[in-house]
PDB file of the backbone (N, CA, C, O) and the ligand in Angstrom, with CONECT records:
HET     ZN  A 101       1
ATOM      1  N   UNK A   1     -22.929   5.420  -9.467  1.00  0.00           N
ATOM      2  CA  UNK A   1     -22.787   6.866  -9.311  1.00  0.00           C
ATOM      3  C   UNK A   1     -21.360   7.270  -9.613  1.00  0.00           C
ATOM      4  O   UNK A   1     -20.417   6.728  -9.037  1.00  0.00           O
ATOM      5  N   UNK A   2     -21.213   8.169 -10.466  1.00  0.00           N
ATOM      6  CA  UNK A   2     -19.827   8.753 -10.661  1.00  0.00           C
ATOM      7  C   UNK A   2     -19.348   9.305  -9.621  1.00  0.00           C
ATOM      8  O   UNK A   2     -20.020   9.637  -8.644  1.00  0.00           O
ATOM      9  N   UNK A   3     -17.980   9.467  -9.766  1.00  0.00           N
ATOM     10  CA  UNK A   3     -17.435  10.505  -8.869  1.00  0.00           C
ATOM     11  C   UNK A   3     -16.692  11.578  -9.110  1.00  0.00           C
ATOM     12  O   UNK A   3     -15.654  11.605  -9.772  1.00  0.00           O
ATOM     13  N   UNK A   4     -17.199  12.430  -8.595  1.00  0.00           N
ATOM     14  CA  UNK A   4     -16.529  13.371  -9.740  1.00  0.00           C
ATOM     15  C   UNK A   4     -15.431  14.196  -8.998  1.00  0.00           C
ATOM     16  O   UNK A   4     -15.189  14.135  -7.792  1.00  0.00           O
ATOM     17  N   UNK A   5     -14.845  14.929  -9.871  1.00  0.00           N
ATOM     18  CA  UNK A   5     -13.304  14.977  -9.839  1.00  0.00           C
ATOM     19  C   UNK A   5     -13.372  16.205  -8.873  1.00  0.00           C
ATOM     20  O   UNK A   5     -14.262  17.050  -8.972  1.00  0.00           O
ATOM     21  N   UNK A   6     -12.417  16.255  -7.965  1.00  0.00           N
ATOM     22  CA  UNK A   6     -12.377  17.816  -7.310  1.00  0.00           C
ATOM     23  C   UNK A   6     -11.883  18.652  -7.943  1.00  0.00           C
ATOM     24  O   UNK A   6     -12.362  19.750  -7.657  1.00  0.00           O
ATOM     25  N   UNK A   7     -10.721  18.709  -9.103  1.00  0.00           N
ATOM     26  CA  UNK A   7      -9.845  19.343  -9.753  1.00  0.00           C
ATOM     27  C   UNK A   7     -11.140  20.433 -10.156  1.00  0.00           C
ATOM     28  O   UNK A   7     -12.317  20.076 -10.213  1.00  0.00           O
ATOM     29  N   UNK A   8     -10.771  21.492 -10.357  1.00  0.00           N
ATOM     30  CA  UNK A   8     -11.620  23.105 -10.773  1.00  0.00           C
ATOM     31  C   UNK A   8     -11.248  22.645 -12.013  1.00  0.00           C
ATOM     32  O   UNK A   8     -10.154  22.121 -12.220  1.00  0.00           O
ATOM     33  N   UNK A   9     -12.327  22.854 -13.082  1.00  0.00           N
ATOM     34  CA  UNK A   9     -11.958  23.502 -14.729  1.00  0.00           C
ATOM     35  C   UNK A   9     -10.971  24.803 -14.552  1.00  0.00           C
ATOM     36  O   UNK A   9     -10.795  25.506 -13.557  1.00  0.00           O
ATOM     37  N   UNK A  10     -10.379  24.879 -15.879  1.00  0.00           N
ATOM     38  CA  UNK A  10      -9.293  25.804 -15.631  1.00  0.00           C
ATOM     39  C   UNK A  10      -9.638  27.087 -16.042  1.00  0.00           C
ATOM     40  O   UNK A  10      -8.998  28.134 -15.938  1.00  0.00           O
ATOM     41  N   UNK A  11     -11.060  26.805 -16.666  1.00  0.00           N
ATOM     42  CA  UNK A  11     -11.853  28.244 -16.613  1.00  0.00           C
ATOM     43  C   UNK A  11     -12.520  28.853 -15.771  1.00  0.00           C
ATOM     44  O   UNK A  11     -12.927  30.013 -15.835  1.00  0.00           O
ATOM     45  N   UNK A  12     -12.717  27.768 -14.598  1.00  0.00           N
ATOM     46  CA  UNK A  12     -13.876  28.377 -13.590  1.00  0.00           C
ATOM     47  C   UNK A  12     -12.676  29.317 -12.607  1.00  0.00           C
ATOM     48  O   UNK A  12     -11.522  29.088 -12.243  1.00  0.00           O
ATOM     49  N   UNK A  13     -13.560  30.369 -12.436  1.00  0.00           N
ATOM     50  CA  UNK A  13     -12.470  31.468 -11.722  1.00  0.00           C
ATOM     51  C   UNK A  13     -13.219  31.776 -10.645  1.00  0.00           C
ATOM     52  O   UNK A  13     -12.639  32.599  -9.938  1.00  0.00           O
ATOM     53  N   UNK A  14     -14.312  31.437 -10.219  1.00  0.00           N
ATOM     54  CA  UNK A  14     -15.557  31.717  -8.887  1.00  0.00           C
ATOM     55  C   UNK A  14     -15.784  30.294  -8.378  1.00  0.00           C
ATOM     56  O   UNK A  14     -15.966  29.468  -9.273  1.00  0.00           O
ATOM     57  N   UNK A  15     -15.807  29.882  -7.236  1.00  0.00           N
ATOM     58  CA  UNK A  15     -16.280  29.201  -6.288  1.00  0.00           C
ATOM     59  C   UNK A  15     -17.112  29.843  -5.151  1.00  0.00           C
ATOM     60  O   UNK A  15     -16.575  30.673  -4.417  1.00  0.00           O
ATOM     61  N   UNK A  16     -18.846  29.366  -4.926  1.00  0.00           N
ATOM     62  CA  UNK A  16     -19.125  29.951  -3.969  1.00  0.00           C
ATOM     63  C   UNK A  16     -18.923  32.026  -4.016  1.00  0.00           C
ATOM     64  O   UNK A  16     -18.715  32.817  -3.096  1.00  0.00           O
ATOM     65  N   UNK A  17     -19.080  32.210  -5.265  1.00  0.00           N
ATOM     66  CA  UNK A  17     -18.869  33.775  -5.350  1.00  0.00           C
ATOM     67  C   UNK A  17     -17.117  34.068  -4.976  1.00  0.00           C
ATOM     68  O   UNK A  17     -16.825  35.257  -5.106  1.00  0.00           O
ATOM     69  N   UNK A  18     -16.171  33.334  -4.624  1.00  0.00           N
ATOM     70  CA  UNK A  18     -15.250  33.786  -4.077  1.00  0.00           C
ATOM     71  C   UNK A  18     -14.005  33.727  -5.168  1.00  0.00           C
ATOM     72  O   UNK A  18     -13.675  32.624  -5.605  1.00  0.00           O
ATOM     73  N   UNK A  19     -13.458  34.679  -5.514  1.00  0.00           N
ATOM     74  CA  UNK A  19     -12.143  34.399  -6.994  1.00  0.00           C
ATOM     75  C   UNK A  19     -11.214  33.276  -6.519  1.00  0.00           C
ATOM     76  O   UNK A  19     -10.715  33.131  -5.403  1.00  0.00           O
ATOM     77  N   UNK A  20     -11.058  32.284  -7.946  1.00  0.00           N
ATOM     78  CA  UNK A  20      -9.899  31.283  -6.958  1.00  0.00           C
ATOM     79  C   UNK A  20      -9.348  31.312  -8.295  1.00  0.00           C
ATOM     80  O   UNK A  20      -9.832  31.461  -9.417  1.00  0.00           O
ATOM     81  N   UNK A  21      -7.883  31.075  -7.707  1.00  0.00           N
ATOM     82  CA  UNK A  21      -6.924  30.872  -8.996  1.00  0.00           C
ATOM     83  C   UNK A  21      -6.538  29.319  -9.046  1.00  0.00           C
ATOM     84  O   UNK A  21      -5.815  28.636  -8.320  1.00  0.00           O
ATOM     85  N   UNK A  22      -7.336  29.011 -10.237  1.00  0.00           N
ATOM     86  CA  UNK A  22      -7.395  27.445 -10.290  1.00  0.00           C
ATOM     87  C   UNK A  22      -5.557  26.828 -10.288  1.00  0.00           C
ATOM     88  O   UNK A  22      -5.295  25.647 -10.063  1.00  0.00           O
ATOM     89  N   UNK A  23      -4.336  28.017 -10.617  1.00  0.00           N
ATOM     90  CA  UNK A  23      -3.385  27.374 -10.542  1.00  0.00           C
ATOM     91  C   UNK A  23      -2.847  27.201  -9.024  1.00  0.00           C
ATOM     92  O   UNK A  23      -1.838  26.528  -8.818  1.00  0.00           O
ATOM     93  N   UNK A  24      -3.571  27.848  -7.937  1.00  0.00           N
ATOM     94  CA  UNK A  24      -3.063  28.361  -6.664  1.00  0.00           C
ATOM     95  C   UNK A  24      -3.660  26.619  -5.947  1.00  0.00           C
ATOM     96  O   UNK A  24      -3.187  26.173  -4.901  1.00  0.00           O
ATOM     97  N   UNK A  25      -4.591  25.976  -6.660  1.00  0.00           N
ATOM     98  CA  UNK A  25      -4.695  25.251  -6.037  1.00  0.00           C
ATOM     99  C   UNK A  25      -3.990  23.604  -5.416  1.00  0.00           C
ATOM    100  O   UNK A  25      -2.838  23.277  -5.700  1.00  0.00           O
ATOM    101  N   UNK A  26      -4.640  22.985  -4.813  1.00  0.00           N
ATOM    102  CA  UNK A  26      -4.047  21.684  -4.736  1.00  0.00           C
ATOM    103  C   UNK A  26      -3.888  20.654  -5.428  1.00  0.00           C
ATOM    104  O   UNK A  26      -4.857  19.937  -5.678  1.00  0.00           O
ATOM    105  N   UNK A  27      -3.016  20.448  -5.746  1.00  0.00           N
ATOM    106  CA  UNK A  27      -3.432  19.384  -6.740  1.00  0.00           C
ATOM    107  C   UNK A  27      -3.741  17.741  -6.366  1.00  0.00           C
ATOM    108  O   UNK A  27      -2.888  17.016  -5.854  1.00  0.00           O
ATOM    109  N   UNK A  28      -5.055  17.317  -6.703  1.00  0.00           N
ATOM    110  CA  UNK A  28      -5.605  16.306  -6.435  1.00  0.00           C
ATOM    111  C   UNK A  28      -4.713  15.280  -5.480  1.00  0.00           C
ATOM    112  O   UNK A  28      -3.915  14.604  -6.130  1.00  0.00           O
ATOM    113  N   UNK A  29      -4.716  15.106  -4.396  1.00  0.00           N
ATOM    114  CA  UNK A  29      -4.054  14.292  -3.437  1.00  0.00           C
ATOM    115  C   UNK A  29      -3.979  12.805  -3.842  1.00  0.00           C
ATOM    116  O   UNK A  29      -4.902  12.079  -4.210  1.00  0.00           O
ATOM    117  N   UNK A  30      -2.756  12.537  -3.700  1.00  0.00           N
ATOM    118  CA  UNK A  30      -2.287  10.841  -3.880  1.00  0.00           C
ATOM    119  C   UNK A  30      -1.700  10.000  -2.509  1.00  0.00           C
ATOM    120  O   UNK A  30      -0.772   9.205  -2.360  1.00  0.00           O
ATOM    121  N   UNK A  31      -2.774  10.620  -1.533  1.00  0.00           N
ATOM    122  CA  UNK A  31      -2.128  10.176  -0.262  1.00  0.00           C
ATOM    123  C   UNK A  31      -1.195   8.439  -0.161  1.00  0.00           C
ATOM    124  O   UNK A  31      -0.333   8.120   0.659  1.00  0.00           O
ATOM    125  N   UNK A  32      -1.606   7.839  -0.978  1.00  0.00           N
ATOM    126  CA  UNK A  32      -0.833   6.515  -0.974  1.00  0.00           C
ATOM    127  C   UNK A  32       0.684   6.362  -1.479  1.00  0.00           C
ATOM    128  O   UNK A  32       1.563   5.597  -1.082  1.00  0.00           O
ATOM    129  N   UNK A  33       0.709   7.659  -2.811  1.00  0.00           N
ATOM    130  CA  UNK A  33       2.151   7.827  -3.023  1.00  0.00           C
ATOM    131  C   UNK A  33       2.858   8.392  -2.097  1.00  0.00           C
ATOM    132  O   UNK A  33       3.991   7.970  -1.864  1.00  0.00           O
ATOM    133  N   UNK A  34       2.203   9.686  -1.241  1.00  0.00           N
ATOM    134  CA  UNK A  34       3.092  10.455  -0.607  1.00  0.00           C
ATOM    135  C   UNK A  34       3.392   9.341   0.511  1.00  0.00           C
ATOM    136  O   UNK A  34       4.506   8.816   0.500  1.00  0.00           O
ATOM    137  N   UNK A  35       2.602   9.021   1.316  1.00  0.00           N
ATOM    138  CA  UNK A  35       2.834   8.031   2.422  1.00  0.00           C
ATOM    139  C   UNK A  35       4.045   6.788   2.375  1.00  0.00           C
ATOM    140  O   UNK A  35       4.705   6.266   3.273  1.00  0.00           O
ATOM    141  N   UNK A  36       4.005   6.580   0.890  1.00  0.00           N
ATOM    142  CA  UNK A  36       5.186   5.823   0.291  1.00  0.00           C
ATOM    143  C   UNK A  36       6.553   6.609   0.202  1.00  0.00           C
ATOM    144  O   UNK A  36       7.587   5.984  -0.036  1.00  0.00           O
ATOM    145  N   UNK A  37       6.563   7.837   0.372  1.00  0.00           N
ATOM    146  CA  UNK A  37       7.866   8.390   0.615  1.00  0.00           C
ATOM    147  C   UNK A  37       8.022   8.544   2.221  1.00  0.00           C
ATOM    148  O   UNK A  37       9.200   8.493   2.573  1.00  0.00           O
ATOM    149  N   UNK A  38       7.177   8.705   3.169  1.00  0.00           N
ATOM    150  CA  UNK A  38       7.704   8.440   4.021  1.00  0.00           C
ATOM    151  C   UNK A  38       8.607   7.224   4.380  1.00  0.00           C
ATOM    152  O   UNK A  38       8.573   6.127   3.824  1.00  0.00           O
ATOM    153  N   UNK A  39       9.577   7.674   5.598  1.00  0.00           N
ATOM    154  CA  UNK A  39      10.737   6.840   5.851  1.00  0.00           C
ATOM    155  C   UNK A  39      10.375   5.825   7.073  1.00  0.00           C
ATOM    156  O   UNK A  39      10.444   6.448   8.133  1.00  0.00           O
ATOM    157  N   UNK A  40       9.988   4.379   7.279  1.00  0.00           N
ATOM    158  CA  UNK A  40       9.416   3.387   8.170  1.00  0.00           C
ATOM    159  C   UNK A  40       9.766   4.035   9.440  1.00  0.00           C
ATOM    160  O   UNK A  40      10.912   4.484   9.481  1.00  0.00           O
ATOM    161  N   UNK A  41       8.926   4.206  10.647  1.00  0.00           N
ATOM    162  CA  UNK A  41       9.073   4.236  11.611  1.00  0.00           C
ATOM    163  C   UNK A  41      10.467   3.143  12.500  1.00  0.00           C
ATOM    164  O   UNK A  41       9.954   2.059  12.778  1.00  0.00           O
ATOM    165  N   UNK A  42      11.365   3.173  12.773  1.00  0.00           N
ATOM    166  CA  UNK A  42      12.230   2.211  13.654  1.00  0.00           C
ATOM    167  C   UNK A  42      11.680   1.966  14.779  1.00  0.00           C
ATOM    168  O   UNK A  42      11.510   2.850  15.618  1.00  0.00           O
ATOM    169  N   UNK A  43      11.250   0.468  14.988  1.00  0.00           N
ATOM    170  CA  UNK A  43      11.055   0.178  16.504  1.00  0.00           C
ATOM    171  C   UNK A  43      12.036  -0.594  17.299  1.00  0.00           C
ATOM    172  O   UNK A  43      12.671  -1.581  16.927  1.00  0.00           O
ATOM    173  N   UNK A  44      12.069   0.036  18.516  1.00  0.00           N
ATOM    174  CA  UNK A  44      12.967  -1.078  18.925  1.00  0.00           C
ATOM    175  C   UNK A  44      12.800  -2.419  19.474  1.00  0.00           C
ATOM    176  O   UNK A  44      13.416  -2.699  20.503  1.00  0.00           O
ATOM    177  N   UNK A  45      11.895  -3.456  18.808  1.00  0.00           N
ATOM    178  CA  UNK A  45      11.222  -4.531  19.337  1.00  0.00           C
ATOM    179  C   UNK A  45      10.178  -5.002  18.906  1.00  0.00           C
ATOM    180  O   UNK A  45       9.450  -4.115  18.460  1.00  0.00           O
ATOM    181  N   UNK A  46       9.699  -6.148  18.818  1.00  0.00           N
ATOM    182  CA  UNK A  46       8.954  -7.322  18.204  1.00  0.00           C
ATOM    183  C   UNK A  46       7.589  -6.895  17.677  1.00  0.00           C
ATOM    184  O   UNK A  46       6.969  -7.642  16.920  1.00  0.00           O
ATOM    185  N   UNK A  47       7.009  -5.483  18.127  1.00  0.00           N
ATOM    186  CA  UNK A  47       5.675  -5.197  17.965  1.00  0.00           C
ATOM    187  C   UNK A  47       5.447  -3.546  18.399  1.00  0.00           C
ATOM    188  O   UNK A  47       6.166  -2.941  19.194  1.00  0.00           O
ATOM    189  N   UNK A  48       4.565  -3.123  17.858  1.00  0.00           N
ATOM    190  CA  UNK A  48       4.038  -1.814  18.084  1.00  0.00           C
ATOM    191  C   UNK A  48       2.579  -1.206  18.244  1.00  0.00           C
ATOM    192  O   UNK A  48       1.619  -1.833  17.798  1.00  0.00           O
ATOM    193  N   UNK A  49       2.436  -0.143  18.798  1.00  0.00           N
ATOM    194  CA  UNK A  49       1.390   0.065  18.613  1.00  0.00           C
ATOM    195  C   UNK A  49       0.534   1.544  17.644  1.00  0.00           C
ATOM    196  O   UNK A  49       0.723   2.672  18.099  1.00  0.00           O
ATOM    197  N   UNK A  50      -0.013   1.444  16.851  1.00  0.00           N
ATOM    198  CA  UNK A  50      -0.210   2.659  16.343  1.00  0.00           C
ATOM    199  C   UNK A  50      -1.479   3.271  16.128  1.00  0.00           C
ATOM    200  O   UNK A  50      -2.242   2.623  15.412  1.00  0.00           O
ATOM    201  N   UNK A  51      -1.947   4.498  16.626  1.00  0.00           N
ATOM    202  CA  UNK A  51      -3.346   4.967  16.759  1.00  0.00           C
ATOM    203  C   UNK A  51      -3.158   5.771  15.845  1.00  0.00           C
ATOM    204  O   UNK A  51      -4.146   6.496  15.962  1.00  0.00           O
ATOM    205  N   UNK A  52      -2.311   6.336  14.620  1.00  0.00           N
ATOM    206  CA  UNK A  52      -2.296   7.177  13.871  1.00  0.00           C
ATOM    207  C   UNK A  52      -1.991   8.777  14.414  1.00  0.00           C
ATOM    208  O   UNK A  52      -2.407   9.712  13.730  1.00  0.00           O
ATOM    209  N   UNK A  53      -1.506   8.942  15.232  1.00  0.00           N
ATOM    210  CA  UNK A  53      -1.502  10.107  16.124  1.00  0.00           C
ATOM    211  C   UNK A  53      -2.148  10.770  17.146  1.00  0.00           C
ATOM    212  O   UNK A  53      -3.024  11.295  16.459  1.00  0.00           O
ATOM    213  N   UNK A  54      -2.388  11.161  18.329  1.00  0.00           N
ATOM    214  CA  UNK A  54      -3.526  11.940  18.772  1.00  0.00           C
ATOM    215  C   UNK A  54      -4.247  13.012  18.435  1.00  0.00           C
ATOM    216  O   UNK A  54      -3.419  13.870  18.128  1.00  0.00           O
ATOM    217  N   UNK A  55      -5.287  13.429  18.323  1.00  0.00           N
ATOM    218  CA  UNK A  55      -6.451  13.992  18.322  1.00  0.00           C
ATOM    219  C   UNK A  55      -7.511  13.296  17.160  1.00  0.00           C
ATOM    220  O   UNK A  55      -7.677  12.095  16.944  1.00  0.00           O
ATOM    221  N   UNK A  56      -8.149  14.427  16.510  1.00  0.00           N
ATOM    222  CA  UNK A  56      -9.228  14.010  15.213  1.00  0.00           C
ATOM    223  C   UNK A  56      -8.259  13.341  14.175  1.00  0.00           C
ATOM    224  O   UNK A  56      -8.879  12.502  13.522  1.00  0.00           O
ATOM    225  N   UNK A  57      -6.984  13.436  13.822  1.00  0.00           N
ATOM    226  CA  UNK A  57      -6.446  12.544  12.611  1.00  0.00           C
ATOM    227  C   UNK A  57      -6.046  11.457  12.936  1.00  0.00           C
ATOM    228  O   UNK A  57      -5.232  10.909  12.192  1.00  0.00           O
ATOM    229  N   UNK A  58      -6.547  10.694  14.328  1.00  0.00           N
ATOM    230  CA  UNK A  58      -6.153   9.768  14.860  1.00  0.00           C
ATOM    231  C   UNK A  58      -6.870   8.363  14.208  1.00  0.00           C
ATOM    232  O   UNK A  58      -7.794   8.541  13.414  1.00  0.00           O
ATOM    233  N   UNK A  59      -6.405   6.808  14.573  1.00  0.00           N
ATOM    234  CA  UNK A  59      -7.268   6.155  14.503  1.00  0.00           C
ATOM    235  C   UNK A  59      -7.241   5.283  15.994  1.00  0.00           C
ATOM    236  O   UNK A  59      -6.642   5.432  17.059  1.00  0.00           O
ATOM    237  N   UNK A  60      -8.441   4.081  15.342  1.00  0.00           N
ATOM    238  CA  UNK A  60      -8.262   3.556  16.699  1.00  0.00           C
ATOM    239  C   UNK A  60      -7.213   2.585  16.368  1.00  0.00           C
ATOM    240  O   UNK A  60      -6.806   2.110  15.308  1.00  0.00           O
ATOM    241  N   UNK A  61      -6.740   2.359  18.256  1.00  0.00           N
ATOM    242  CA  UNK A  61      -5.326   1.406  17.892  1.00  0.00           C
ATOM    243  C   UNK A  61      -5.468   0.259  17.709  1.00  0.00           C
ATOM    244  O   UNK A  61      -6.378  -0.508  18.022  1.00  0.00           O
ATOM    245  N   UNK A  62      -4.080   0.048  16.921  1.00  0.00           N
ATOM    246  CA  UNK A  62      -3.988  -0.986  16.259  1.00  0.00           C
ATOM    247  C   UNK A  62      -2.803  -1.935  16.866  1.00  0.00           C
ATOM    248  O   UNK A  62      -1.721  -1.352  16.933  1.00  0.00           O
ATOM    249  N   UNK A  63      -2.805  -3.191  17.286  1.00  0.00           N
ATOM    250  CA  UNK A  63      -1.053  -3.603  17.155  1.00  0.00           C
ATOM    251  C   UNK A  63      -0.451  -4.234  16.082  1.00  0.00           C
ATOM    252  O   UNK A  63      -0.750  -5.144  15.309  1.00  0.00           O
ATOM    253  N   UNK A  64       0.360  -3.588  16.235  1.00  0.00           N
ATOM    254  CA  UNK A  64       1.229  -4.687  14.593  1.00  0.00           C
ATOM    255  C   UNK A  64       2.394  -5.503  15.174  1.00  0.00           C
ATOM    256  O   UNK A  64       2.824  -5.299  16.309  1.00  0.00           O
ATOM    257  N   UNK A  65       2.668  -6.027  14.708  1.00  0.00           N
ATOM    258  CA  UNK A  65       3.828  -7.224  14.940  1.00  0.00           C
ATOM    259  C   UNK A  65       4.753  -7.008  13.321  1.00  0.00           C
ATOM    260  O   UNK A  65       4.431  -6.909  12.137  1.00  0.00           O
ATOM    261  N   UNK A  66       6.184  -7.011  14.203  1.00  0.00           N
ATOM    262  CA  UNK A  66       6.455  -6.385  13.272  1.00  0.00           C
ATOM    263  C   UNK A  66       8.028  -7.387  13.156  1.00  0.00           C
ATOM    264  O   UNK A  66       8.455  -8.155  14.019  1.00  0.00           O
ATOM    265  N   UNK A  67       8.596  -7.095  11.936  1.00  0.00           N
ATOM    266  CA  UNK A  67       9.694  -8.180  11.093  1.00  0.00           C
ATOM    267  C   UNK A  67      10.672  -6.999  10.924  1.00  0.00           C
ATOM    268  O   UNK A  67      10.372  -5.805  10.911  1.00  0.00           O
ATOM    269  N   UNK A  68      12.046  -7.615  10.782  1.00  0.00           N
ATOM    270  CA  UNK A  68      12.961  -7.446  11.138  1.00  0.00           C
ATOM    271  C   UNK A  68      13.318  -6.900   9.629  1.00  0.00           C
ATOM    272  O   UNK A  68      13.020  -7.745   8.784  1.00  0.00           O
ATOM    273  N   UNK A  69      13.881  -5.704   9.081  1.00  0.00           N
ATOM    274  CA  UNK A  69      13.824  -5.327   7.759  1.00  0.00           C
ATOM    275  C   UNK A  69      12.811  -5.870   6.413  1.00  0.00           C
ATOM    276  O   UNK A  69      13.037  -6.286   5.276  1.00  0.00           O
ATOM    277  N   UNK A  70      11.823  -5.658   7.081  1.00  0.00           N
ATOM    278  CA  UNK A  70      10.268  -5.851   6.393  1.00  0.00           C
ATOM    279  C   UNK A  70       9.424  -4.556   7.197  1.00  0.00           C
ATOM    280  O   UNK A  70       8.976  -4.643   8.341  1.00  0.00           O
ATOM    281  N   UNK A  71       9.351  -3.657   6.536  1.00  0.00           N
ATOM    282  CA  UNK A  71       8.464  -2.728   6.747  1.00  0.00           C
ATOM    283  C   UNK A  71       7.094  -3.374   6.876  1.00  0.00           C
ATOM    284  O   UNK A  71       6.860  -4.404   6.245  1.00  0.00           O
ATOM    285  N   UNK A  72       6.174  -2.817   7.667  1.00  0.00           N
ATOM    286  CA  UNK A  72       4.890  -3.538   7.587  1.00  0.00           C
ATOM    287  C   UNK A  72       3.999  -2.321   7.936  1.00  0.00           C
ATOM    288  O   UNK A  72       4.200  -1.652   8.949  1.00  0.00           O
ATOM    289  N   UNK A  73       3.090  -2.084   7.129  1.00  0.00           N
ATOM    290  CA  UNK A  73       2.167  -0.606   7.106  1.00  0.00           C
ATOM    291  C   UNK A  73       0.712  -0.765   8.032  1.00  0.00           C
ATOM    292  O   UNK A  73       0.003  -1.768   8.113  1.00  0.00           O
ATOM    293  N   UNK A  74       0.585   0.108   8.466  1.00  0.00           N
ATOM    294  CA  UNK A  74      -0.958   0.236   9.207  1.00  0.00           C
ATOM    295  C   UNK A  74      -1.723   0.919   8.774  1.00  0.00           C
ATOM    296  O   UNK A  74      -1.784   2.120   8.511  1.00  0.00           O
ATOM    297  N   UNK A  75      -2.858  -0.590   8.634  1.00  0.00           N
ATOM    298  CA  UNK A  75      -4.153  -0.898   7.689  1.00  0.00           C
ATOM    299  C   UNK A  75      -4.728   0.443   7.941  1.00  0.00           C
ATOM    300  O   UNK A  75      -5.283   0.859   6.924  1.00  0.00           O
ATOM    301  N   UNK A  76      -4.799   1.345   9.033  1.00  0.00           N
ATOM    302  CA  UNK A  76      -5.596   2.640   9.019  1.00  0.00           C
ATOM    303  C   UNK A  76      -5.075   3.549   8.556  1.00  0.00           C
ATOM    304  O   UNK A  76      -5.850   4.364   8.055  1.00  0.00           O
ATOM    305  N   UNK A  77      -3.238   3.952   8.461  1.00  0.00           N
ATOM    306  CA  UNK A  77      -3.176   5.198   8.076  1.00  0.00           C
ATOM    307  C   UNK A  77      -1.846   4.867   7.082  1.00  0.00           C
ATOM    308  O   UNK A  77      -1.378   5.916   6.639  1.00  0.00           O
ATOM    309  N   UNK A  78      -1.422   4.152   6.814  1.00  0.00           N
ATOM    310  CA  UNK A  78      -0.676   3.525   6.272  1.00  0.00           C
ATOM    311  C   UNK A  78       1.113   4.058   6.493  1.00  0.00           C
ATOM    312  O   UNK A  78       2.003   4.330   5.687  1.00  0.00           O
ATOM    313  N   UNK A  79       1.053   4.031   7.743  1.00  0.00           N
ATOM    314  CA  UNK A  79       2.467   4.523   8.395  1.00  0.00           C
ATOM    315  C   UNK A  79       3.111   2.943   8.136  1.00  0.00           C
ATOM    316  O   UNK A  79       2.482   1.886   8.156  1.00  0.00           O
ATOM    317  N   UNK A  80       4.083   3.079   7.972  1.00  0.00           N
ATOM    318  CA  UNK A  80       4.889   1.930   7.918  1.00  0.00           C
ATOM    319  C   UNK A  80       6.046   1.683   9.211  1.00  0.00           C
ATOM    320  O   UNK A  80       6.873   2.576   9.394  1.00  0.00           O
ATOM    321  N   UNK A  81       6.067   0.752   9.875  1.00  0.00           N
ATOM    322  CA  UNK A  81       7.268   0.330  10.896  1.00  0.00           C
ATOM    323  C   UNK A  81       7.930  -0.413  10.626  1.00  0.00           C
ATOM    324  O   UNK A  81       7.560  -0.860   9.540  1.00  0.00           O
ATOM    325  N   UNK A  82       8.909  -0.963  11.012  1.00  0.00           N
ATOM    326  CA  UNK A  82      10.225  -1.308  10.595  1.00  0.00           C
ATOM    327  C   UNK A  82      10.752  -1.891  11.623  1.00  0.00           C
ATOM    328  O   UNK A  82      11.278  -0.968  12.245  1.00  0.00           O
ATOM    329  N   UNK A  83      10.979  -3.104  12.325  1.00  0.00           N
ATOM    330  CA  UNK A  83      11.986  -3.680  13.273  1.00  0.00           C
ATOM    331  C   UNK A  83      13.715  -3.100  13.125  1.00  0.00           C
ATOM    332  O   UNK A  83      14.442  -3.484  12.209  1.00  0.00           O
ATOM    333  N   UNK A  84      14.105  -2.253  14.065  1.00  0.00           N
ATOM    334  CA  UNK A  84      15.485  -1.590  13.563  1.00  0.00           C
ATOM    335  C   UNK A  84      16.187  -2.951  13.584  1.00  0.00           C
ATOM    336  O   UNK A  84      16.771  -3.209  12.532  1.00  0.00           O
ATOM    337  N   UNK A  85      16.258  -3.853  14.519  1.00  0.00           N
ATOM    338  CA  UNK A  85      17.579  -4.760  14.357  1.00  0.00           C
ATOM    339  C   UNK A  85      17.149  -6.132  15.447  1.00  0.00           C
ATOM    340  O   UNK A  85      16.747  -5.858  16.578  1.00  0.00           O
ATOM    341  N   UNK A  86      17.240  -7.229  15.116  1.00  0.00           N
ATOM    342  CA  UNK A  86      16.740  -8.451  15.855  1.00  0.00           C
ATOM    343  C   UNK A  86      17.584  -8.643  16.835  1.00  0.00           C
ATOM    344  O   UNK A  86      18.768  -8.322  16.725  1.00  0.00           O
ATOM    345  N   UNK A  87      17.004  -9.278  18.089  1.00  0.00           N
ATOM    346  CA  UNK A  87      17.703  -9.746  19.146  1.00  0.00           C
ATOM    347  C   UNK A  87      18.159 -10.942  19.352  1.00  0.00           C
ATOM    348  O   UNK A  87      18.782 -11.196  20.382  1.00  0.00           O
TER     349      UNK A  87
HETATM  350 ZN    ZN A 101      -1.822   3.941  11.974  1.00  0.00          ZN2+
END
């Protein structure tokens, strides 16, 4: 099964009867790049825990164990942590 693209043709000007300006829109999300500009969480210590935030954008928690200038990302939301400095 294909999947097809969310991007609007740049002619379609109605969605659902409603005018949309295909330039007003979003452009197709690269959540893995943007998440890659975020800056690693600093922990202060050997391990963490991360549920992805509270409420519905949450996940369930996870612990990570975490290295000392080695970012290490979580498998659910792909936040990255960071050991600030070894003991
Ligand atoms: Zn997470």
């Amino acid at each position: 099964m294909a999947v097809r693209s969310m991007t609007l043709p740049a002619n379609k000007k109605y969605v659902n009867g409603h005018k949309v300006d295909p330039a007003a829109q979003p452009k197709p999300s690269n959540a893995a790049e943007l998440i890659s500009k975020v800056p690693p969480v600093e922990i202060d210590g050997p391990a963490t825990v991360c549920d992805g935030g509270r409420g519905p954008l949450g996940h369930p928690r996870v612990f990570i164990n975490l290295e000392p200038h080695r970012p290490v990302e979580c498998g659910y939301c792909g936040v990255r942590y960071v050991q600030s400095h070894s003991h």
